[in-house]
VOLO-143831 format. One line per field, with one value per atom (N, C-alpha, C): residue in three letters; atom name; x, y, z. Coordinates in steps of 0.001 Angstrom, whole numbers. Layout:
BEGIN
code = ALA ...
site = CA ...
east = X ...
north = Y ...
up = Z ...
***
This chain:
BEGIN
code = UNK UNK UNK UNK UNK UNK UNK UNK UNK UNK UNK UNK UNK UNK UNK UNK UNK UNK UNK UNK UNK UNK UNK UNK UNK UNK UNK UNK UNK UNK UNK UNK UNK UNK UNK UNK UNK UNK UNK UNK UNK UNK UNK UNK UNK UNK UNK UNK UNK UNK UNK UNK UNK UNK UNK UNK UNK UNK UNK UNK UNK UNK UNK UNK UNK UNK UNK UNK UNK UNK UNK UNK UNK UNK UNK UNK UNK UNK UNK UNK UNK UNK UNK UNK UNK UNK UNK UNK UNK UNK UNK UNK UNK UNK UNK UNK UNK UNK UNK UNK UNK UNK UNK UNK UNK UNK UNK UNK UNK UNK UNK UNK UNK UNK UNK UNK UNK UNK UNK UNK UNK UNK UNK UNK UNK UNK UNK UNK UNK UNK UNK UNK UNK UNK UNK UNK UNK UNK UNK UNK UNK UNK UNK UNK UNK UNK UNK UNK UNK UNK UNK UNK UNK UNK UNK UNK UNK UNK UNK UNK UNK UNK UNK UNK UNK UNK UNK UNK UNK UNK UNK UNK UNK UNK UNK UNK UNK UNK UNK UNK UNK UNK UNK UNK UNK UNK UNK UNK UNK UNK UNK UNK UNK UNK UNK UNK UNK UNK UNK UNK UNK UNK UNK UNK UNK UNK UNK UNK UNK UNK UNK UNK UNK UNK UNK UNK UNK UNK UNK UNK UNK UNK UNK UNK UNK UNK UNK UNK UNK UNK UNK UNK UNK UNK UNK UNK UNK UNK UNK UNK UNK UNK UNK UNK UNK UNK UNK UNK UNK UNK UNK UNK UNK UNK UNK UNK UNK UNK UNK UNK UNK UNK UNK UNK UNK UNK UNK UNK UNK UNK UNK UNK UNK UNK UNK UNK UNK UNK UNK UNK UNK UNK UNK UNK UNK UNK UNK UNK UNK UNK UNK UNK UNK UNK UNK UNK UNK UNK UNK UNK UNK UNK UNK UNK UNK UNK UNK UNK UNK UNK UNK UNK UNK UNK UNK UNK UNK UNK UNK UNK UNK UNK UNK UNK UNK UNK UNK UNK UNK UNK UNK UNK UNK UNK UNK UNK UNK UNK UNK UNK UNK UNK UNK UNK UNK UNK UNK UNK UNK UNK UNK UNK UNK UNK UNK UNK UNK UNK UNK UNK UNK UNK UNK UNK UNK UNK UNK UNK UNK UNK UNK UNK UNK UNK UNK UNK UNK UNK UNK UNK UNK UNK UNK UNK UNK UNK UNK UNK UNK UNK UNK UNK UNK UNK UNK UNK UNK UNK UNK UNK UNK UNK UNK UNK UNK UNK UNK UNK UNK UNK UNK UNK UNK UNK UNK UNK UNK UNK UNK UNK UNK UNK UNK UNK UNK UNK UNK UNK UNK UNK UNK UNK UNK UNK UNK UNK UNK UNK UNK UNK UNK UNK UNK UNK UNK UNK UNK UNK UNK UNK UNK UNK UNK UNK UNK UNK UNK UNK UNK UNK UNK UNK UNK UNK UNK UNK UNK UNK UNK UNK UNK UNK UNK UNK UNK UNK UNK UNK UNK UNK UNK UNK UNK UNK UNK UNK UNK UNK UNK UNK UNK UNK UNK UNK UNK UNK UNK UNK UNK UNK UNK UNK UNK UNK UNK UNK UNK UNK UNK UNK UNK UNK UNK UNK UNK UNK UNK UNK UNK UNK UNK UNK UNK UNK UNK UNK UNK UNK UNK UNK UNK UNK UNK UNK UNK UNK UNK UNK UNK UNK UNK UNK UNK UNK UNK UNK UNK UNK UNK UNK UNK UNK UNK UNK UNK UNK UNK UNK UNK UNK UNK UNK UNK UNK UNK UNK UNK UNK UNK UNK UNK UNK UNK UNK UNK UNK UNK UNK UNK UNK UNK UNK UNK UNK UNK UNK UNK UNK UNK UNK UNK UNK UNK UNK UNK UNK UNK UNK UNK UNK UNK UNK UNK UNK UNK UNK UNK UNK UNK UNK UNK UNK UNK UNK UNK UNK UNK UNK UNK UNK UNK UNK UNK UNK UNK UNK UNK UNK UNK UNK UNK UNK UNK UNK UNK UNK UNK UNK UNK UNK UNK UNK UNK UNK UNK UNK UNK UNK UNK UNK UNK UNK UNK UNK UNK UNK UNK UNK UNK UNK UNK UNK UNK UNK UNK UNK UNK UNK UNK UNK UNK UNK UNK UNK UNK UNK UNK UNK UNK UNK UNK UNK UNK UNK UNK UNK UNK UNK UNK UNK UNK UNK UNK UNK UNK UNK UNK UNK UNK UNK UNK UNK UNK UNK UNK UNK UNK UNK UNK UNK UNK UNK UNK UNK UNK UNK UNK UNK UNK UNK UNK UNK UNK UNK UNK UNK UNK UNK UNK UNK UNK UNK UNK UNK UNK UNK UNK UNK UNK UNK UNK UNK UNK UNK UNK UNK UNK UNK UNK UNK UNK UNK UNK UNK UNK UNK UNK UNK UNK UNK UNK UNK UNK UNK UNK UNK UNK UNK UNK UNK UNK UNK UNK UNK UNK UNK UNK UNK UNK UNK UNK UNK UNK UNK UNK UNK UNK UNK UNK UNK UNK UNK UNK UNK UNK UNK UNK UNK UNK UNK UNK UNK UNK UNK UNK UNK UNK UNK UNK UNK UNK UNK UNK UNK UNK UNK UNK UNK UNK UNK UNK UNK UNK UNK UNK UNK UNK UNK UNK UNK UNK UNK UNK UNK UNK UNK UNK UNK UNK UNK UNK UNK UNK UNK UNK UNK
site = N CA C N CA C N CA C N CA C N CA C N CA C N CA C N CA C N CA C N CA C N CA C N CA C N CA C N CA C N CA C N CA C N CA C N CA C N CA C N CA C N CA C N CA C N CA C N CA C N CA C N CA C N CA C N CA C N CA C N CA C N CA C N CA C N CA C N CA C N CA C N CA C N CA C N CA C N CA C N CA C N CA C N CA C N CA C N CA C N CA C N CA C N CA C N CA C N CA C N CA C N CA C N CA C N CA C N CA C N CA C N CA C N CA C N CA C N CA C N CA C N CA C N CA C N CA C N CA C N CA C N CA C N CA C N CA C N CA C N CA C N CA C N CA C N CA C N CA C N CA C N CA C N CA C N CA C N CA C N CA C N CA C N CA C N CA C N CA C N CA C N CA C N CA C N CA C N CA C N CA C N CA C N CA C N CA C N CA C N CA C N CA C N CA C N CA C N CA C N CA C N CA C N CA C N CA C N CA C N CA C N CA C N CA C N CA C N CA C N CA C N CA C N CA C N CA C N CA C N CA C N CA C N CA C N CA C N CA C N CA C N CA C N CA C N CA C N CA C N CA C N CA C N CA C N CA C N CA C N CA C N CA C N CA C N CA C N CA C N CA C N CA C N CA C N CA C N CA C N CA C N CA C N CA C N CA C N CA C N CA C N CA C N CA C N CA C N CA C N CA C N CA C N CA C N CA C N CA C N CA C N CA C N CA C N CA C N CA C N CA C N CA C N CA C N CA C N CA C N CA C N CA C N CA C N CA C N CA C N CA C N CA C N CA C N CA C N CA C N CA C N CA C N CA C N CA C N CA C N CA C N CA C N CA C N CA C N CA C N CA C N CA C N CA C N CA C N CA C N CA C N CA C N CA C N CA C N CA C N CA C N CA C N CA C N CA C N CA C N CA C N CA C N CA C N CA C N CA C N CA C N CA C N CA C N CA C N CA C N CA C N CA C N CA C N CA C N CA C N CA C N CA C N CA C N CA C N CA C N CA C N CA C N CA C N CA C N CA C N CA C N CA C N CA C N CA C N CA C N CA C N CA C N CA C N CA C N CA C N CA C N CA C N CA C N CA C N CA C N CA C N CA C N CA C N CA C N CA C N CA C N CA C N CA C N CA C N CA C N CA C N CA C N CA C N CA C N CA C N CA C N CA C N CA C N CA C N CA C N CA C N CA C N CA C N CA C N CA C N CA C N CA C N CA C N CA C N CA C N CA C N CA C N CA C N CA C N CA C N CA C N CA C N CA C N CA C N CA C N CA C N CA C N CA C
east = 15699 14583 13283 12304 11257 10056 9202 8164 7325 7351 6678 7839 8821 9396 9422 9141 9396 7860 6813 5421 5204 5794 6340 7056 8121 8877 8435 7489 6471 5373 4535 3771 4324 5312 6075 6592 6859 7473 6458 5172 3695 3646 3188 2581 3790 4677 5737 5507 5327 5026 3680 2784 1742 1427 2232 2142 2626 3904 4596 3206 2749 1720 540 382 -622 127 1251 1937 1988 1767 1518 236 -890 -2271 -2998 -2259 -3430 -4118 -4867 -5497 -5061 -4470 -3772 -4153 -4684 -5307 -4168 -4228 -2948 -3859 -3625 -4616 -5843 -5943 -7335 -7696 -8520 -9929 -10273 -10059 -10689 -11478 -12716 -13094 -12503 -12359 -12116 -13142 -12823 -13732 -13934 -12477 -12612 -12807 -12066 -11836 -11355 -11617 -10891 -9336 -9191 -7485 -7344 -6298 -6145 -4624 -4332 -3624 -2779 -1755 -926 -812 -893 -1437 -2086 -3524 -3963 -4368 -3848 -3330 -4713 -5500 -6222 -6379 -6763 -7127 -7891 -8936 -9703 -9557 -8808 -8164 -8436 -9742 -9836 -10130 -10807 -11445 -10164 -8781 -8095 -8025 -8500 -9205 -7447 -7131 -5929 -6016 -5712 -5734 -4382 -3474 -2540 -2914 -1760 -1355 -190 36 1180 1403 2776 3147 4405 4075 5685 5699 7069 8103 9109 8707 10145 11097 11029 12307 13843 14499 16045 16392 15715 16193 15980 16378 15949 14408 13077 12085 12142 11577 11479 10673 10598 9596 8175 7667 6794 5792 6612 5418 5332 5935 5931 4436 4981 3766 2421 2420 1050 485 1549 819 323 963 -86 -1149 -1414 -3107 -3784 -3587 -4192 -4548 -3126 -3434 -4461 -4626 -5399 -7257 -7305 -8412 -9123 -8529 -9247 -9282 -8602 -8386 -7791 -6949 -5232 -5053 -4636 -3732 -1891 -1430 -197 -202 1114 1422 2587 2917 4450 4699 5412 6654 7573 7858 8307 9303 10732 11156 12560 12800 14022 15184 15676 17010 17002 16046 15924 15351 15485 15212 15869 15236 16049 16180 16647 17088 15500 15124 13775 12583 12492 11345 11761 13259 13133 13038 12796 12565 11480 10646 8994 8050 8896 8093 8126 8950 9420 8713 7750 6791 5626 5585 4110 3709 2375 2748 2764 3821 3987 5481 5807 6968 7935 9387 9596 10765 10797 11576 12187 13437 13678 12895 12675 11987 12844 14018 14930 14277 14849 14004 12936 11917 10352 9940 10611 10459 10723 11610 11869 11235 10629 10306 9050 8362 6565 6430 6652 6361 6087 6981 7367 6399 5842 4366 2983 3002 1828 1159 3030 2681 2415 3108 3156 1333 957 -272 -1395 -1003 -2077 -1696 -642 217 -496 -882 -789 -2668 -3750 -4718 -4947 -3862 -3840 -3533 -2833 -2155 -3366 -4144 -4978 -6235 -6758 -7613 -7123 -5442 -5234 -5220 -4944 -4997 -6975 -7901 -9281 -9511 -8931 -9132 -8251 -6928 -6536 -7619 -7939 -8840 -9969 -10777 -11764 -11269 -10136 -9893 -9638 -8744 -8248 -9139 -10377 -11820 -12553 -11625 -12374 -11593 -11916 -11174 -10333 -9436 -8583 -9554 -9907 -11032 -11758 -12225 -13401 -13038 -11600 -11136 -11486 -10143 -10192 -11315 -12245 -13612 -14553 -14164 -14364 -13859 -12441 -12088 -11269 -10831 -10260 -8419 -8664 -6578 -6582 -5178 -4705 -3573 -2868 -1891 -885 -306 1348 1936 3344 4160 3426 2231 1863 1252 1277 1124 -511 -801 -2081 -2736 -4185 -5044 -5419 -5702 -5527 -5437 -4838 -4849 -4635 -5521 -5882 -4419 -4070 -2866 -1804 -1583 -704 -1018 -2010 -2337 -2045 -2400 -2224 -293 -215 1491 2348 1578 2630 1945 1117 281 947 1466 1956 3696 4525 5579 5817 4693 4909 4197 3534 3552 4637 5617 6638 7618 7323 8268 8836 6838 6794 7599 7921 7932 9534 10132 11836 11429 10440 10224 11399 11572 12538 11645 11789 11604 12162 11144 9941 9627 8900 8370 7701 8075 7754 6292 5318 3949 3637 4551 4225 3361 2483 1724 2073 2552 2759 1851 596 -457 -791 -1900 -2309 -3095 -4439 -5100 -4616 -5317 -4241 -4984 -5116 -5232 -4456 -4448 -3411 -1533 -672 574 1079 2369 3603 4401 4366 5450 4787 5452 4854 6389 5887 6952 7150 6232 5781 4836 4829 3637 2169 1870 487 359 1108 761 970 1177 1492 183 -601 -1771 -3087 -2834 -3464 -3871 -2398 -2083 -3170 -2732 -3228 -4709 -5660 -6953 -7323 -6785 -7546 -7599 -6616 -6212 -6779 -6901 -7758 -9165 -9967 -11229 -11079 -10366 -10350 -10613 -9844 -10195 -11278 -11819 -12873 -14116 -13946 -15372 -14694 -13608 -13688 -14370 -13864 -14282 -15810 -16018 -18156 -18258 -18234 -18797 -18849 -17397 -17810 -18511 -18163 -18824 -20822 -21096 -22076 -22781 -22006 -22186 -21943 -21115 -20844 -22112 -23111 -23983 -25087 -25407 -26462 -25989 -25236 -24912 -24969 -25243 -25361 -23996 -22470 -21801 -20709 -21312 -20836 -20622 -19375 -18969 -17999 -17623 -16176 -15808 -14430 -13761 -13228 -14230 -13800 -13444 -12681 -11566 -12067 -11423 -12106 -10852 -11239 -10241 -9511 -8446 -7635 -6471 -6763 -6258 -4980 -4469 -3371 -2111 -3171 -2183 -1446 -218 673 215 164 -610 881 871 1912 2694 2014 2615 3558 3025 3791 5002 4862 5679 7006 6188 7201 7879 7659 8341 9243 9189 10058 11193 11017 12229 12857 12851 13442 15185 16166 17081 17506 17424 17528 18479 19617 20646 21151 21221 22215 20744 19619 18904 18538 18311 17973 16397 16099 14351 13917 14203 13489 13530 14296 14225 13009 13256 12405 10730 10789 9436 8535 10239 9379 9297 10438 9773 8721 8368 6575 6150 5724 4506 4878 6167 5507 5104 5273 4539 2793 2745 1563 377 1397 787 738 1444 1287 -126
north = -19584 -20024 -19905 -21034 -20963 -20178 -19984 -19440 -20354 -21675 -22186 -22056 -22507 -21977 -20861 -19705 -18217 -17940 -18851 -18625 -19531 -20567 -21184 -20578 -19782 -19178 -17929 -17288 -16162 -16518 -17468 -18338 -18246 -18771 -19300 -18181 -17068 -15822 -15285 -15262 -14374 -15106 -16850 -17349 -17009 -17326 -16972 -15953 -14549 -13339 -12991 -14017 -14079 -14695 -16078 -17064 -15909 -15245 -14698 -13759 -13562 -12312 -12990 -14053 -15305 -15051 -15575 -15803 -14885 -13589 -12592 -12178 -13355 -13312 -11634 -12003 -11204 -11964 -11259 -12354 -11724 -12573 -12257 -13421 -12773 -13425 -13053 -14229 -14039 -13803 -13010 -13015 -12780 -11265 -11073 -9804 -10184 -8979 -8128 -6346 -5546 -4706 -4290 -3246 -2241 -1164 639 1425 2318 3686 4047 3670 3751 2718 1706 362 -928 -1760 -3102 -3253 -4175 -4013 -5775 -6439 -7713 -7723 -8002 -7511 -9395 -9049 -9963 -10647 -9685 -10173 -8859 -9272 -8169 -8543 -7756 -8327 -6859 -7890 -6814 -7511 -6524 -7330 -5674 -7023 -5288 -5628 -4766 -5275 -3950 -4179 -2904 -1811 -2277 -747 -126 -835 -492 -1398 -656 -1585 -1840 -2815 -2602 -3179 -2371 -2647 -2742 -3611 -3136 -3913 -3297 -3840 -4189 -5332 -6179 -6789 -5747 -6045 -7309 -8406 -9489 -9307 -8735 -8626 -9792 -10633 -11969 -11723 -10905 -10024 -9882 -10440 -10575 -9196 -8090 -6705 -5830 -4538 -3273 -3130 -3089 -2599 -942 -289 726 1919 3466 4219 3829 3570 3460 1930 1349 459 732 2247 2650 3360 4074 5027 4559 3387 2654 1799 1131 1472 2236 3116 4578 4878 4699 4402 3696 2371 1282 1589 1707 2197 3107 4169 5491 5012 4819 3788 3260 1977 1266 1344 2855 3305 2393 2243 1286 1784 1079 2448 2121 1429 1046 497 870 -382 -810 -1983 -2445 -3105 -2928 -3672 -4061 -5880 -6989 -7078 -6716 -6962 -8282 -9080 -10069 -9709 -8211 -8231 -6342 -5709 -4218 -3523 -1863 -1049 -40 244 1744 2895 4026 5538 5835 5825 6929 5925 4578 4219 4983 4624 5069 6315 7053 8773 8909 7731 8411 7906 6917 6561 7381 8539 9001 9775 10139 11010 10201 9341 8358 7854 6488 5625 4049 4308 3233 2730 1474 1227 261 304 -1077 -1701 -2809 -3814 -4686 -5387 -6696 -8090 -9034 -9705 -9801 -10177 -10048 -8822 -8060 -6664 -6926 -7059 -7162 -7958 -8989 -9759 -9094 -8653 -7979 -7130 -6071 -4687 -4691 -6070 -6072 -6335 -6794 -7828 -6122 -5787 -4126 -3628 -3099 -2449 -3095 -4543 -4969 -4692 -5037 -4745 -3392 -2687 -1173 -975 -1180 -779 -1069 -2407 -2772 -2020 -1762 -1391 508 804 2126 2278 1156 1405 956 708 235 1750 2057 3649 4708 4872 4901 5015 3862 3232 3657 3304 3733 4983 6491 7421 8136 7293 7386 7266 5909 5666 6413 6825 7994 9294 10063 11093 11116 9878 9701 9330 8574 8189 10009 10853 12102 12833 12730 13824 14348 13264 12817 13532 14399 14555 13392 13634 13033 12612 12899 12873 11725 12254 11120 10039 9665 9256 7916 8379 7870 6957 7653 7812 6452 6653 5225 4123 4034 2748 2987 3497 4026 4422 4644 5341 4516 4665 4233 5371 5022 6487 6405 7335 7281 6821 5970 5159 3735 3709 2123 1282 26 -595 -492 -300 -227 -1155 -1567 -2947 -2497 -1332 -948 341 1104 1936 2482 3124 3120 4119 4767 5593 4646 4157 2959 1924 914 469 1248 2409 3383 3401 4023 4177 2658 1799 346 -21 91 121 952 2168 3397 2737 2392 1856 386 -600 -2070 -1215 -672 -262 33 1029 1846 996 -96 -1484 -2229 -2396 -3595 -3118 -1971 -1069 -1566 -1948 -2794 -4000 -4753 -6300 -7023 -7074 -7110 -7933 -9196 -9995 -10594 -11023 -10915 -9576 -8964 -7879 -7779 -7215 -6975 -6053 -7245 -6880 -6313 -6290 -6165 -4461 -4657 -3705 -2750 -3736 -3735 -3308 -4203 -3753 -5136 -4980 -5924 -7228 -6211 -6818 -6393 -8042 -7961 -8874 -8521 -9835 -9913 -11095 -11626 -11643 -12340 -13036 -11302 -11672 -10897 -10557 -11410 -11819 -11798 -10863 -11610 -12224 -13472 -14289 -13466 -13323 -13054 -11950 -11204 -10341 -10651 -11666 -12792 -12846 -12893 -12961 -11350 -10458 -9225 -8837 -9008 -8747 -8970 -9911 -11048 -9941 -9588 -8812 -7804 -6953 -5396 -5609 -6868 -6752 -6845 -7625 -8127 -6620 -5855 -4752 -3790 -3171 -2568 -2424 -3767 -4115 -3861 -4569 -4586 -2975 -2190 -941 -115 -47 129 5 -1403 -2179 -1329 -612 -138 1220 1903 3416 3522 2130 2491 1995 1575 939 2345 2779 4194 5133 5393 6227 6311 4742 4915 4723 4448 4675 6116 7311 8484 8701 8365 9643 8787 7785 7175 8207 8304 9233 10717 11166 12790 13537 12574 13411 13030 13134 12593 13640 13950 15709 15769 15146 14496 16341 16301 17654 17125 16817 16527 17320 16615 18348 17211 17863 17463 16361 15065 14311 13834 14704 14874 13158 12154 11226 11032 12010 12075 12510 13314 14157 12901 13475 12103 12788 11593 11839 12373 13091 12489 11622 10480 9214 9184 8887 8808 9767 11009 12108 12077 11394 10769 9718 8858 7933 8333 9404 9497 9979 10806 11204 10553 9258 8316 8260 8183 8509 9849 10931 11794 12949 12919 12974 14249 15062 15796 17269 17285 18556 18585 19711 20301 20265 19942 19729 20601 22448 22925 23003 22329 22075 20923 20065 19397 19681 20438 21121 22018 22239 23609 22774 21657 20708 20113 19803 19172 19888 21193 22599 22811 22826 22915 21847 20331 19549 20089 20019 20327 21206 22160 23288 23073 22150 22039 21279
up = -35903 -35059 -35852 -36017 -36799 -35944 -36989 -36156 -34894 -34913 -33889 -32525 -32746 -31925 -30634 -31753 -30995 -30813 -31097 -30919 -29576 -29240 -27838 -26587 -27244 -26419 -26079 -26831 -26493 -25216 -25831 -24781 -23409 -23337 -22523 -21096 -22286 -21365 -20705 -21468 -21191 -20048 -19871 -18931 -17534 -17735 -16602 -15665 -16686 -16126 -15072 -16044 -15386 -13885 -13865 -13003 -12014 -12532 -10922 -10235 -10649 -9928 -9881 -9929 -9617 -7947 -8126 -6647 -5564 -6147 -5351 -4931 -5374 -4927 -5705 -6633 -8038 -8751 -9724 -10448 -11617 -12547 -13725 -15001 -16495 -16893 -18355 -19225 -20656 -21941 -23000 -23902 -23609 -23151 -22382 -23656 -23816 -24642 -23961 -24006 -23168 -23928 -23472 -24062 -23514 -24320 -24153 -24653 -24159 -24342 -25882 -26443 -27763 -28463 -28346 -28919 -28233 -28955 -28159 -28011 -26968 -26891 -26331 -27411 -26851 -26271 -25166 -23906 -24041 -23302 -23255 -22069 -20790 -19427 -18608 -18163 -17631 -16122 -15196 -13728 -12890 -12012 -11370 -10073 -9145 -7868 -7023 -6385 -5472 -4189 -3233 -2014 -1050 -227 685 -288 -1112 -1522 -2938 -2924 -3985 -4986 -6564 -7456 -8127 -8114 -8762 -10672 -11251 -12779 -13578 -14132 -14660 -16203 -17198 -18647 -18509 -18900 -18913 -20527 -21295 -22845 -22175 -23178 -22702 -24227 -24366 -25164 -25491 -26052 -25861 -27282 -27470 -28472 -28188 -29591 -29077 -29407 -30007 -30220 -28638 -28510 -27359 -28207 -26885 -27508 -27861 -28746 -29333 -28396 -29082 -28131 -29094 -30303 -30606 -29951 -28715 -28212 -26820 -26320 -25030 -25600 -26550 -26910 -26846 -27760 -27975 -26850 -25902 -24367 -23767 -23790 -23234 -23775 -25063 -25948 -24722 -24636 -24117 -22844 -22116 -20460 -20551 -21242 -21391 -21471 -22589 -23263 -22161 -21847 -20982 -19056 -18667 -17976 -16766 -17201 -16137 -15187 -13497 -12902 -13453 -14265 -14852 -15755 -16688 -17425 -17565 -18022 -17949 -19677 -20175 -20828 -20415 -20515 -19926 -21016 -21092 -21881 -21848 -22775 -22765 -22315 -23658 -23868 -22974 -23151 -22849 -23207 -23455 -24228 -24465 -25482 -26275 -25735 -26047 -25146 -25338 -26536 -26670 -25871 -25990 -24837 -23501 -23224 -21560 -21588 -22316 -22598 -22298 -23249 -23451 -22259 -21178 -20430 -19011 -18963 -18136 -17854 -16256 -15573 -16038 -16335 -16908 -16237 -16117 -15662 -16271 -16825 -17763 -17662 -16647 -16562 -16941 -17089 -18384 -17436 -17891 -16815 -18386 -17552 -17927 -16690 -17222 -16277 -15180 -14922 -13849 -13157 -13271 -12792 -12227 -13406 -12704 -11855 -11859 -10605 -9214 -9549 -7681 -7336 -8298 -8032 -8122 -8746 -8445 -7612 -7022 -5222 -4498 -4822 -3829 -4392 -5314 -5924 -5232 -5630 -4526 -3590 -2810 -1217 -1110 -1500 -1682 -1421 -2805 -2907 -1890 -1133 -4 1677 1046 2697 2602 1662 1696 1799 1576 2381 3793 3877 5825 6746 5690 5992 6402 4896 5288 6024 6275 7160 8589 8991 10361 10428 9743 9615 9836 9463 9705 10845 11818 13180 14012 13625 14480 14361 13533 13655 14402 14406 14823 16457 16936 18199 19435 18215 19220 19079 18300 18282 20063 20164 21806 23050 23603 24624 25652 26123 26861 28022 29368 30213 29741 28440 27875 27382 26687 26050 27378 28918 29553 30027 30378 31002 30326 29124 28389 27387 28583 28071 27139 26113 25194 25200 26537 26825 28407 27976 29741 30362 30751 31657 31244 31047 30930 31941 31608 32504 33253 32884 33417 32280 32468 31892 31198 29748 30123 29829 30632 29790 28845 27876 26536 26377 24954 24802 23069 22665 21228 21087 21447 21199 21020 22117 21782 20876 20766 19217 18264 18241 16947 16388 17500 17558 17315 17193 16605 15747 14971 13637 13050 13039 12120 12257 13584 12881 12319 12707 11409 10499 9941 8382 7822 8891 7987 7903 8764 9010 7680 7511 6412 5033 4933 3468 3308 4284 3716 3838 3950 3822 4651 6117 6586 7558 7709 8313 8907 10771 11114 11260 11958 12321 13581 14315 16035 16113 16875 16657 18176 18932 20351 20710 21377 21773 22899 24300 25213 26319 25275 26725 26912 28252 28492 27959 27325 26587 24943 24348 22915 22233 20748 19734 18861 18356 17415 17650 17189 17320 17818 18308 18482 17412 16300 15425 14435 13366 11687 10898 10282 9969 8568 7622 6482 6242 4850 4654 5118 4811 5196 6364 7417 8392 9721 8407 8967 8587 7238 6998 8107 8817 9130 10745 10997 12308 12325 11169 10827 11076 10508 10160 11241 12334 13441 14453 14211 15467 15254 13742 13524 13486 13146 13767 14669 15526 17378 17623 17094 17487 17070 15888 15346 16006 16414 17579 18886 19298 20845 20550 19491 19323 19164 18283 18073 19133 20337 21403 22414 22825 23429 23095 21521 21286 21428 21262 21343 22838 23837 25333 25482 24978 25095 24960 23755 22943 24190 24544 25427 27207 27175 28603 28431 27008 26612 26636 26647 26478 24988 24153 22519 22034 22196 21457 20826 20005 19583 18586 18360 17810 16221 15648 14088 13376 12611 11302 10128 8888 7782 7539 7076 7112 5938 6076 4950 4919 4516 4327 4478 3169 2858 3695 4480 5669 6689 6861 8062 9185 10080 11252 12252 13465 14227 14770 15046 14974 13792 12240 11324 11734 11839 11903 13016 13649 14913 14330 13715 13259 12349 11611 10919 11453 12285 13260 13781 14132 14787 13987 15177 14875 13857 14393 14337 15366 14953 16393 15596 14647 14352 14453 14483 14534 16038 16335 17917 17806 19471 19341 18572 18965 18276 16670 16178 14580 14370 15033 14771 14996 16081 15924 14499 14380 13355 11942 11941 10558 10510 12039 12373 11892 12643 12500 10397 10102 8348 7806 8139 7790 7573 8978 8954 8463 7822 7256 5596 5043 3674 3580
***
């Protein structure tokens, strides 16, 4: 094979790689110039996107090599990722790699695929990454929704009753926001958007990620605009006393916690209590 050839078939592999994460509504650019902290770095595909506040940065090496790539170009990715401060990097490789790359990339974040591979398992990183500031975000509006006493909660608009139907209720929004997230994470389509209240925005149904996105933005605004609206009728009536804790993000809310329990038939309530209460304590 001559060199124009394999200078084609290089081309060729780069743009491919690229296009796919075009498709995943990144923006991915081939032969990109970066500056670093230390030095310049000319990159093979460099894939970023800022989505809700998550800046996404990756390095993308395409390898169109009929050999296993080596550990000395895991290594020298990790220069680069480092340098120009990445949250990933990947080596795209043809045929594979060697024992000592998959050695040296191990606890990093620097991960190596054959493109077969990478195809399936980026889509899942994406979403991953956008699904986990929704997480997030709903984890902010739960804190801020239970700050509120129950009474008050009621009192304005905010909750409805147990066992009836309610014309809304942020608990309940909350509680089907926390399971289509944990939904979306097997990409298992459609996805059941139902609220089961009265008042409601946006579809029942997500056909697709896009239109699960589409769901999330509208409900969460929706709720956002109910909580500043009471709240700011609370503080105009003198009774705005909400019970704020420091809001640890990361922490799973109960809802989540509840969800995970679901189907859970072989532990006794009180096990499950006491795996709640240490959740909660880490």
């Amino acid at each position: 094979m001559n060199n124009d050839v394999m200078e084609k078939d290089w081309f060729n592999f780069q743009e491919k790689i690229a296009e796919h994460f075009r498709s995943l509504g990144v923006q991915a650019e081939t032969n990109k110039t970066i500056r670093g902290v230390r030095t310049e770095h000319d990159l093979d595909v460099y894939v970023t996107s800022k989505y809700l506040g998550t800046n996404i940065k990756w390095v993308i090496e395409a390898k169109y090599w009929q050999t296993k790539i080596p550990k000395e170009k895991v290594l020298a990715l990790r220069t680069i990722v480092d340098d120009i401060g990445a949250d990933k990097g990947f080596i795209i490789s043809q045929v594979g790699f060697q024992s000592g790359a998959i050695e040296a990339c191990q606890n990093t974040n620097i991960q190596l695929y054959t493109f077969e591979e990478f195809v399936t398992l980026s889509k899942n990183y994406i979403q991953n990454e956008i699904l986990d500031t929704y997480v997030r975000r709903a984890r902010l509006l739960h804190i801020r929704y239970f700050s509120h006493k129950k009474r008050i909660r009621k009192d304005y608009g905010l909750r409805g009753e147990l066992g009836e139907v309610a014309c809304f209720s942020g608990a309940w929004l909350l509680t089907t926001v926390f399971d289509v997230l944990e939904e979306a994470r097997t990409q298992k389509y459609p996805i059941d958007l139902q609220t089961h209240m009265v008042e409601k925005v946006g579809n029942d149904l997500a056909e697709d990620f896009i239109e699960l996105v589409q769901w999330l933005n509208l409900n969460l605004n929706w709720l956002d605009e109910k909580i500043l609206k009471a709240e700011y009728q609370m503080m105009q009536d003198g009774v705005f006393e909400p019970n704020l804790i420091d809001p640890d993000l990361n922490q799973k809310t109960w809802d989540e916690i509840a969800q995970s329990m679901k189907g859970v038939e072989d532990k006794s309530f009180q096990q499950i209590i006491q795996d709640f209460l240490k959740l909660r304590s880490k």
